[in-house]
N, C-alpha and C positions, 0 to 999 in steps of 0.2 A: 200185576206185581204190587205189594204193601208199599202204601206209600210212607212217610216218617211220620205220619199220622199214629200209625199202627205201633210204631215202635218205640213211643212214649212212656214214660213210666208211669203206671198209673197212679200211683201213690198224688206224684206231683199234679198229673193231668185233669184229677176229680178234684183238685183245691178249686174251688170256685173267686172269680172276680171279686174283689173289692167292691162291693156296694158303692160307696165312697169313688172309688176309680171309673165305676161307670157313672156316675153321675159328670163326673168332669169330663169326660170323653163327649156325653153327651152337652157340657158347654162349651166344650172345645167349637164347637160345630157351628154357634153364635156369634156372631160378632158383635163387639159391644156389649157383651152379657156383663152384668155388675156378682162380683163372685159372694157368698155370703154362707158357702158352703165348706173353701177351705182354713182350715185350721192352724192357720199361720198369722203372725203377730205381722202390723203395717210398717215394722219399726227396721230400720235397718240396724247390724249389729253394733254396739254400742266403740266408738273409736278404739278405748284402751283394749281391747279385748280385740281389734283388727290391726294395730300395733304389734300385738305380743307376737300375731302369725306373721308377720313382716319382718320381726326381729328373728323369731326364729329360723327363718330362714337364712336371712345374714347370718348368723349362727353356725349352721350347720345343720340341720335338723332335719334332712332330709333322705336318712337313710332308716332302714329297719328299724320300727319302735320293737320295745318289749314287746310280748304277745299278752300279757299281764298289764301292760300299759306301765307309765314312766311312774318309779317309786316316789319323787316328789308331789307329783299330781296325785295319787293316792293316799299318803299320807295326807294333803291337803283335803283330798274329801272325806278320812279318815275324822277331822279334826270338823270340818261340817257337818258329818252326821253326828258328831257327840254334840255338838255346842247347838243343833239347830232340828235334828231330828231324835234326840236322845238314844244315839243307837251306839252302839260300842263294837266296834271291829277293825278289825290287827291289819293293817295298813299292808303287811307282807304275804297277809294268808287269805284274807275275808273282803277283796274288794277286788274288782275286776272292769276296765275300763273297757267302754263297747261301741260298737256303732250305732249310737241311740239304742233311745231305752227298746227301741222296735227288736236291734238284735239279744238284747240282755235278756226279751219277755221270750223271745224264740228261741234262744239257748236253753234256759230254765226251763219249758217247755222241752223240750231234746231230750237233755239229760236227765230229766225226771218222771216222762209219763210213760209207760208202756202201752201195748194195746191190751183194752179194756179196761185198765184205770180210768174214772170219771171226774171230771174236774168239775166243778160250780164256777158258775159263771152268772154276772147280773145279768135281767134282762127285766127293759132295756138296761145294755149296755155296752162298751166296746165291742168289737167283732174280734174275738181271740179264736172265734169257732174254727177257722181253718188249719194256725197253726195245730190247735188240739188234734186236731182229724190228721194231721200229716202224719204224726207219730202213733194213730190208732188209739189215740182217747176220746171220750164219750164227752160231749160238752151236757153238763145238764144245769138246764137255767132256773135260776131262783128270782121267782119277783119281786119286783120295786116297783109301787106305786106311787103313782101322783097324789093322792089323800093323803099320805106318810113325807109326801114334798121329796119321793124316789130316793127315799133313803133306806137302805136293805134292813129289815126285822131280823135280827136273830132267830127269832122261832120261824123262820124260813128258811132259813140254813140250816137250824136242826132238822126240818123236817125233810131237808132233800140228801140229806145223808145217811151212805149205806156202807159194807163193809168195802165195797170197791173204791170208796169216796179216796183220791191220792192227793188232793191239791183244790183249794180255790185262789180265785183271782178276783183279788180287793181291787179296785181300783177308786180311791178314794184322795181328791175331788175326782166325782164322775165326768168323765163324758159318756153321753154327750148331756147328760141332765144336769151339770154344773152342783149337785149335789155331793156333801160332805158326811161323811158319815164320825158322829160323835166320841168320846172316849168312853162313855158307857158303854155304848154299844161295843164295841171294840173291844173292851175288856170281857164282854161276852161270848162274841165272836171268838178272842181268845182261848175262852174256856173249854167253846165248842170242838176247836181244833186241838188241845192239851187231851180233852179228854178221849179222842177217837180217832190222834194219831194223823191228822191229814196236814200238811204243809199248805201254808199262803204265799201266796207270789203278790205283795205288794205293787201295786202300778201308781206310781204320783209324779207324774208328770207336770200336775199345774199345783205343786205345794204352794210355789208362793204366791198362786194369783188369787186370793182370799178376798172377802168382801165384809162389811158391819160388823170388824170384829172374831170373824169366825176363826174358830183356829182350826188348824190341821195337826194330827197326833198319827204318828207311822205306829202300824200297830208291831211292827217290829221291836218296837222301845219297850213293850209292855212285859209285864212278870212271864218268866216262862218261855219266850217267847221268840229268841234269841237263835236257837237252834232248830226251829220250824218255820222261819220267814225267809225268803228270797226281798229283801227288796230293790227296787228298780226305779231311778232316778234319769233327767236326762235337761237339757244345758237349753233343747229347743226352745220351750216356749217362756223360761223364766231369762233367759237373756239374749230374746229372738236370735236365733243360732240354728233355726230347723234345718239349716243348707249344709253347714259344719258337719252332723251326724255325730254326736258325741254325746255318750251316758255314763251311766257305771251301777256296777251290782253290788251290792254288801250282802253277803249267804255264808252257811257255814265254807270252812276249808275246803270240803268234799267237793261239795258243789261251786267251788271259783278250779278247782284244780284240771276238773273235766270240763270248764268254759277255756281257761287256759290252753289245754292239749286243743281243743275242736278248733280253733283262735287259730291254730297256727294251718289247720287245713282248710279257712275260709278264707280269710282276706290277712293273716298275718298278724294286725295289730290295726290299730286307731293311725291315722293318718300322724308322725310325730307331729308336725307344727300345727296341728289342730289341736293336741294333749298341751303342746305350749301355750294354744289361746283358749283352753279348757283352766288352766292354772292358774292364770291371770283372772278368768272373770270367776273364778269362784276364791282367789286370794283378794281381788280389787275392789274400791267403791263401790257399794250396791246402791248408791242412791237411782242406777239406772233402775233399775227395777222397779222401786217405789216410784218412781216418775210412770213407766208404763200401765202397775196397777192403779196408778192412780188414772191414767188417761181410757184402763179398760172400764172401772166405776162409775166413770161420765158414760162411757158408750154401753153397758151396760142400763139403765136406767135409759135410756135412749130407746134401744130398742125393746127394756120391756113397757115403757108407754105407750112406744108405737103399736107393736105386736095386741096388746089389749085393747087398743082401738080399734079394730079392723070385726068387724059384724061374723061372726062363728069362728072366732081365735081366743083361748084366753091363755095366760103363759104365769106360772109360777116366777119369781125372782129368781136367779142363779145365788147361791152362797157363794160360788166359786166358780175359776175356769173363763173363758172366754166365748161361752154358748148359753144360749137359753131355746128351750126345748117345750116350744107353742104345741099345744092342745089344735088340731084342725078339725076333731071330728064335725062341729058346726058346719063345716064347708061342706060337707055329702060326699066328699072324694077321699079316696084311698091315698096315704102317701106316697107314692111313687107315682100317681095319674097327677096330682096335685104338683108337684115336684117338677114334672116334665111341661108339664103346661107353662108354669113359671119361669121353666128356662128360656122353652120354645117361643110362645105367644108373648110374654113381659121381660125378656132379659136379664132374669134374676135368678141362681145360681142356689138352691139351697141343699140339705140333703134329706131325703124321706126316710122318717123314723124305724121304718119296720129294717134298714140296715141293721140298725143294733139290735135285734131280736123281735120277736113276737108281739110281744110287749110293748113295743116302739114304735107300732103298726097304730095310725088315727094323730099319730106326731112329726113335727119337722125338727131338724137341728140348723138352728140360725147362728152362723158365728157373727161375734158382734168385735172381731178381732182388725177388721178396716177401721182407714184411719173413718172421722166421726163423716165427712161429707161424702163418703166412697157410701158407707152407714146409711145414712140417712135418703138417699136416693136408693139404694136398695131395697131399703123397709118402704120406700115409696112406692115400688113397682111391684113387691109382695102385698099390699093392701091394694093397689089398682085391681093387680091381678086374681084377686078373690073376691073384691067387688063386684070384678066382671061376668063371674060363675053367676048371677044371680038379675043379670039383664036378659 
């Protein structure tokens, strides 16, 4: 007799693991492991903004949110994308609040790709490959190089685009390569996509975690450009909130209308007093903020001293983000042999590069998002432990 084995869907059943989820699995298994692989901020969430959840529950706030998410809260990120990402969108029709940016990239994804539509995708870069494939789209990856300091060439993007081209996926600061990509560029990018019809799905998840200056430009804001972007915002890592689960989308009408309707056959709406402590921290003090980037700067330079010291490692600076994404090929080992070793034999938790594509394969992703002593013992037992490939 078939067991439930059998009777899976396969659609869901061939999405493969989380790279990333295996790697934690496998330090689950350690004890003592120093983590340096997840992608979470040391900080706990900032008072006023765990106030606003405490009040609103006093409140009342405990029944059925919109499925649209609460119009005050939207208009208020209505009025941040104008004032801080130059994006303009109607508070009523053009914004849709989500369960992190995770469900707003997988909604837009839903509602946009058919099978056989091709999307672009960096590589290295995020692992969007699975949602693509649930819906029967073709991930096809465009490179980014370390010479370039892994920042996408436009005449890479034009050259991987075909009549099936339906959609790329910006995601700019990268992870895991902490690279930003410029408004030149961007403005090009845009051209590319005006002229041959393919929509972007913006991912900026670490807008505000900037570094020397660098700025971030949504290419949302750019000419033209208004009616072909999806972008996708999310509360996790700019006001450590990754527990919360709270993002939002700015896209045309069409596409908030069909996140809307599906909104109400997943999970309903955004948790209310989580929209109430989404409100507060994007109406309140952002000196938290600038306090964090500032304490990721230090650890930043931290690890990339360390990381350049260690005998067959060299590591570009990050512009942005909370990663820096070391060169191993010196070591003689493959990322994922390298990766396990370091859990297994050194107690240190990283993630091997070839998760985010091909192209990622000979690199690690170091987050340097521990506080700086959690840091600094970890980049200790990643340079023990590469040292000791070679006794």
């Amino acid at each position: 007799m078939a067991g439930i084995e059998d009777k899976l869907s396969r659609r869901t059943h061939e999405v493969k693991w989380s790279g990333i989820r295996v790697m934690f699995a496998i330090a689950e298994e350690v004890p003592g492991i120093v983590n340096l692989g997840i992608g979470q901020p040391s900080f706990d969430t900032p008072p006023f903004i765990r106030e606003a959840a405490k009040r609103a529950l006093d409140e009342g706030y405990t029944r059925y949110p919109p499925a649209r998410g609460f119009l005050d809260l939207r208009q208020a990120i209505s009025a941040k994308l104008r004032a801080e990402n130059g994006i303009e969108a109607d508070p009523a029709a053009e914004i849709f609040v989500a369960v992190g940016a995770m469900q707003g990239i997988f909604n837009a994804i839903l509602h946009l790709v058919d099978p056989g539509d091709e999307v672009l995708v960096m590589d290295p870069g995020y692992d969007y490959y699975s949602q693509i494939g649930l819906f029967g789209g073709v991930a096809v990856p465009v490179p980014v190089r370390e010479s370039n300091g892994f920042r996408v060439d436009p005449d890479d993007i034009r050259r991987a685009v075909t009549n099936r081209t339906k959609m790329l996926i910006l995601n700019t600061p990268s992870n895991p390569t902490g690279a930003v990509v410029d408004r030149t560029s961007l403005r090009e990018i845009a051209r590319i996509s005006r002229a041959n019809g393919f929509l972007v799905l913006s991912d900026e998840p670490y807008e505000k975690i900037m570094f020397d200056g660098t700025r971030h430009v949504s290419i949302g804001s750019l000419e033209g450009m208004r009616d072909l972007t999806i972008s996708v915002y999310t509360l996790s890592k700019t006001y450590a909130m990754t527990g919360w689960r709270v993002g939002y989308v700015a896209a045309p009408k069409p596409v908030i209308d069909e996140m809307e309707k599906i909104m109400e056959h997943q999970v309903s709406g955004v948790t209310a007093m989580v929209q109430r402590a989404a409100l507060a921290a994007i109406q309140g003090p952002q000196d938290c903020v600038a306090e964090m980037v500032k304490h990721y700067a230090t650890a930043r330079q931290c690890a990339w001293e360390a990381l350049n010291g260690i005998e067959g490692v060299h590591c570009l600076k990050p512009d942005a983000t909370f990663y820096a994404f070391p060169n191993i090929t010196g070591t003689g080992l493959g990322s994922w042999e390298l990766a396990k070793r370091l859990a297994r034999e050194h107690k240190v938790a990283v993630i091997p590069g070839s998760v985010f594509g091909k192209g990622g394969e000979g690199y690690l992703r170091v987050s340097f998002a521990a506080g700086l002593d959690t840091l600094r013992e970890g980049l200790d037992r990643v340079r023990k432990g590469i040292e000791s490939l070679r006794r």
